[in-house]
N, C-alpha and C positions, 0 to 999 in steps of 0.2 A: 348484706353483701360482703362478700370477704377479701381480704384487700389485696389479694393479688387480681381477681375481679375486680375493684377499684382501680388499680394501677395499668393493668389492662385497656380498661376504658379509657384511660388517661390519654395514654400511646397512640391509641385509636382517635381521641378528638385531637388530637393534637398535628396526626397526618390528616385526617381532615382539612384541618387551617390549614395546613401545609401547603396542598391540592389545590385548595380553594384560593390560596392569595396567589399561588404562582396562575392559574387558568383565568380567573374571573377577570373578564374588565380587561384581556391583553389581548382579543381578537386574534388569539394563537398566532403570536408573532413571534415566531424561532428564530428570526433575526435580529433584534435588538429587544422586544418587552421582556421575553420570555427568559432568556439570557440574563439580562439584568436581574429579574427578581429569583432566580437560582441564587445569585450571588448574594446580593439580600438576604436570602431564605437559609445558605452556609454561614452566614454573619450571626445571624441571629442565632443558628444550633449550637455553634463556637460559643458565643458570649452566654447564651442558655446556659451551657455545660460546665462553665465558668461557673458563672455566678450562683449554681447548684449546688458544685461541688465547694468552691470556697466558703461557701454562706455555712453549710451544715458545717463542715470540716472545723472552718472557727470557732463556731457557736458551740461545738463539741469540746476543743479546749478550752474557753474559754469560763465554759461550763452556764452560760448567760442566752436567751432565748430572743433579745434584741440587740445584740450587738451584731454588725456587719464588719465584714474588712474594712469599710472605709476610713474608720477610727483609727486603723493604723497610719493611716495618712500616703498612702498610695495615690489615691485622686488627687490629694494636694499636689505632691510633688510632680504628678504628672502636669496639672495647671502651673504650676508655677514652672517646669521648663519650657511649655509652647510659649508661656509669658514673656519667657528670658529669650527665647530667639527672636520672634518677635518685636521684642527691644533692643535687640544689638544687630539683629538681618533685617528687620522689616519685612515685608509681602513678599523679598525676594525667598524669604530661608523653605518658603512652600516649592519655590524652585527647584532651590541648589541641592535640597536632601530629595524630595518628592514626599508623596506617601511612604513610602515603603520606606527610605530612608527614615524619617521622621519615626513612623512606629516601631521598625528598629533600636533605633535609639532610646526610643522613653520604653521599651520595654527592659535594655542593658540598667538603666538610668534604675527603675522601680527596682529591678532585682538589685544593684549595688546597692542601694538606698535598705531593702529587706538584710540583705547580709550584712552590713554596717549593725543595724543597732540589733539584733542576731547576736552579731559576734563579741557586740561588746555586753550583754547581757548572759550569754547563755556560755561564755566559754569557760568558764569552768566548772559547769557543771550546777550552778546554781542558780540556776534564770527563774525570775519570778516572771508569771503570766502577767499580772494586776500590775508592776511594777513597766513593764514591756505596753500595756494597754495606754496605761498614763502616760508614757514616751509619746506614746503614737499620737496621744491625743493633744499634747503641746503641742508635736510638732507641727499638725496638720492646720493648729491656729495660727502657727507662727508663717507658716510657708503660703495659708489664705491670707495673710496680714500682707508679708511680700507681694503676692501677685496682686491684690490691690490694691498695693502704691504703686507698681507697675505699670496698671492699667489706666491710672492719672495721667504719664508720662508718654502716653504712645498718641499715635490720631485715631480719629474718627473709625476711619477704613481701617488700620490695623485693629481695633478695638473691635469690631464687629465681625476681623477675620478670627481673633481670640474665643469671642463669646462663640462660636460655631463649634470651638475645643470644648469647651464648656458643658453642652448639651450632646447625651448620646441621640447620634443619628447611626444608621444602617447604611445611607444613599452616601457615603465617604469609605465605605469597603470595596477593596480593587481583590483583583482574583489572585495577585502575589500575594497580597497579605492574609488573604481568606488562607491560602496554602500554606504556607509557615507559619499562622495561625493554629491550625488544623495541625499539622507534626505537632508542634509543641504540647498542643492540648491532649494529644493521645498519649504523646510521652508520660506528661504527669499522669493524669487517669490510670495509664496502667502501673505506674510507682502506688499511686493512693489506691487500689485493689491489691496489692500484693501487701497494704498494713493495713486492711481493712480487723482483722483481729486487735490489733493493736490501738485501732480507732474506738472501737464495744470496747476495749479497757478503758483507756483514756475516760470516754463518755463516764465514768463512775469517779471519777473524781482521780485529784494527787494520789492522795494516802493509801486510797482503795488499788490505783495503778500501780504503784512502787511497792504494796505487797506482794502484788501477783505477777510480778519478778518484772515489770518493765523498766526500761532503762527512760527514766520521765523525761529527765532534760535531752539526750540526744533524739529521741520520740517526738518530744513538742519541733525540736528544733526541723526537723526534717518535716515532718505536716505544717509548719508557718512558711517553708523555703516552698513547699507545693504550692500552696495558697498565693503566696508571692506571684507566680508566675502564671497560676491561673487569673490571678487580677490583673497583672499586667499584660496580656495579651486581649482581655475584653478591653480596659480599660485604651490601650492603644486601638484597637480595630474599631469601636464604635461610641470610647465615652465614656465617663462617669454615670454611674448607675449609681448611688450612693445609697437610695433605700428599698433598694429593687430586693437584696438579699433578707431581707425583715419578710415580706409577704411569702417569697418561695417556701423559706426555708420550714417555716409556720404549716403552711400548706401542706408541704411535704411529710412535717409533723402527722399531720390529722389523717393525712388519706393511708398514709404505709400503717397507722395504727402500730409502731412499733419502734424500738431504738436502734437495734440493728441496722447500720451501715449500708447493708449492702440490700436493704429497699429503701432506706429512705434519701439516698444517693441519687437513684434513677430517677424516683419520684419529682425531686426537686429540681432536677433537669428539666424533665417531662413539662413540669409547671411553671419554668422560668421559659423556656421557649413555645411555649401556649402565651404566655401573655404579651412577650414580644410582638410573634405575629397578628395578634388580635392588639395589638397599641401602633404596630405600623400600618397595618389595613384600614385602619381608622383616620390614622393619619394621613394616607394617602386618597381614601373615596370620602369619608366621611369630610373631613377637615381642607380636604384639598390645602396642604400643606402650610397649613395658617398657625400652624401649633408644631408641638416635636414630642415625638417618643420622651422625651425626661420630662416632660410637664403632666401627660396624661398619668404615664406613670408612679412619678412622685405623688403624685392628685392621690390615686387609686391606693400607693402605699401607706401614706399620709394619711390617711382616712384608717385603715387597716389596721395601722400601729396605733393609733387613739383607740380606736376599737379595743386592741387587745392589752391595752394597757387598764382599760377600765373594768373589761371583763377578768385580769387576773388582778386587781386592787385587791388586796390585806391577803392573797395568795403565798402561799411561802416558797 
C-alpha cells in the first residue's frame, strides 16, 4: 500500500469517528446534544493539530524521537498559574476571569514564558538546543515543586477545582475559545507551511543546516516561538497532554514512510485527532465518565513509549 493511500485511509477513518461520535447515542438532538459534541469535536481537531504539528516540529529540531514539548515546561507553568490564582482568588477567580478570560491569559503567560528564555538564549545568535532543553527541564521541576506546595495550602474544594486544570478534558471547551483557538492555530500552521523547506533542512541536523546556507539560530528561534503557541492554545483549551505527542508523532513517522514535512505534518494531525475522539467516545459511552481523556491516554502512551524504547535498545 503506498502511503499516500495510507494517509488517505487515515482522513477517511478519522471522519468516520468524526460522524459517528457527533450521531451515535444523541437521538439527533440539534438543540443541545448535537451542538455540544460539534464543540467537543472543534476542540479536539484544535488540540489534534497542535499537538501534530508541535510534536514533529520539536522532535525535528531537537533532532530526538521522544522528546515532546512538554519538557520545555509549558504545562508546568500553565499548572502552576491556575495554582497561583486559585491561592490568591479562590473559586471566585473561575468567576471574575471566566473561561475565556482564564485561557487568555495562560496563553499570553506560556508565550511570555517561550520568549523569555528564547530571548535570553538565542539572542545572539548562539542558542544551544540541548542547553535550552535542560532549561526547560529545571524549570518544569522547579515550577511542579511550586505548584505542590501550593496545593498543601489551599482546601479541599479548591484542590479538586485545581486537579480538573490538571487532566485534559474536552467537556471545559466553550465556542469563544474553540474561535480564537481556531484563528490562532490557522495563523501559525500557515507560518509553519511557508518554512516547511526550512523544516527538511533543519531535520539533517546543525552543521548539515548551516551548510546549506540556513540561518540556524533565527530558524530554530521562529519554529520554537510556533510550537509555543501551538501548545499553548491546546494546552489552555483542553489540558496538558504531556505524552500524547510521543505516540502521534511515532505514528506519523511509520504511516507517511518519509521525512518530508509536508506528509508527515498532516499525518500526525490525522492521528492525534483519531485518538482523541476514540479516548472521548470511550470516555463518555464506555466509562460513563468515571475516568478522563489524560488517564486512558497516558495508559495507551505509556504503554507505547516502553514499547518503543525497547524495540529501538542498542539502536543508534
Amino acid at each position: 500500500m503506498s502511503p499516500n493511500t495510507t494517509r488517505y485511509g487515515l482522513w477517511l477513518s478519522v471522519l468516520a469517528l468524526a460522524v459517528a461520535f457527533v450521531l451515535l447515542g444523541s437521538g439527533m438532538d440539534f438543540a443541545y446534544v448535537i451542538p455540544r459534541r460539534l464543540i467537543r469535536l472543534a476542540a479536539m481537531v484544535i488540540a489534534g493539530v497542535c499537538i501534530g504539528y508541535s510534536s514533529v516540529m520539536f522532535q525535528t529540531i531537537v533532532g530526538n524521537r521522544i522528546l515532546t514539548p512538554a519538557v520545555m515546561g509549558y504545562e508546568s507553568i500553565y499548572l502552576l498559574f491556575q495554582a497561583l490564582l486559585i491561592l490568591c482568588l479562590g473559586t471566585h477567580s473561575l468567576v471574575l476571569l471566566g473561561r475565556g478570560g482564564n485561557a487568555l491569559l495562560s496563553i499570553v503567560l506560556m508565550l511570555g514564558y517561550s520568549w523569555l528564555i528564547h530571548h535570553r538564549l538565542f539572542r545572539d545568535g548562539r542558542g544551544n538546543v540541548y542547553l535550552l532543553l535542560l532549561l526547560g527541564l529545571v524549570l518544569s521541576m522547579v515550577m511542579a515543586t511550586f505548584t505542590q506546595f501550593i496545593q498543601l495550602k489551599i482546601s479541599p474544594g479548591e484542590f479538586s477545582i485545581l486537579q480538573g486544570f490538571s487532566y485534559a478534558s474536552f467537556n471545559r471547551a466553550r465556542l469563544d475559545q474553540v474561535i480564537y483557538g481556531g484563528v490562532l492555530v490557522v495563523g501559525a500552521c500557515l507560518l509553519v507551511h511557508r518554512t516547511l523547506p526550512v523544516l527538511d533542512v533543519l531535520a539533517l541536523g546543525r552543521d548539515q543546516a548551516v551548510s546549506l546556507g540556513v540561518d540556524y539560530a533565527p530558524s530554530v528561534r521562529l519554529q520554537l516561538a510556533l510550537i509555543a503557541v501551538l501548545v499553548a492554545v491546546s494546552t489552555s483549551l483542553v489540558g496538558p497532554t504531556a505524552f500524547m505527542g510521543v505516540i502521534v508523532a511515532n505514528i506519523s513517522y511509520a504511516l507517511a514512510r518519509t521525512a518530508r514535512h509536508h506528509a508527515t505534518l498532516p499525518t500526525a494531525c490525522g492521528v492525534a485527532i483519531g485518538v482523541f475522539i476514540v479516548a472521548q467516545y470511550l470516555v463518555e459511552q464506555l466509562f460513563n465518565y468515571n475516568t478522563s481523556v489524560s488517564i486512558l491516554i497516558n495508559l495507551v502512551c505509556g504503554v507505547y513509549f516502553l514499547t518503543l524504547m525497547i524495540r529501538t535498545r542498542g539502536s543508534p
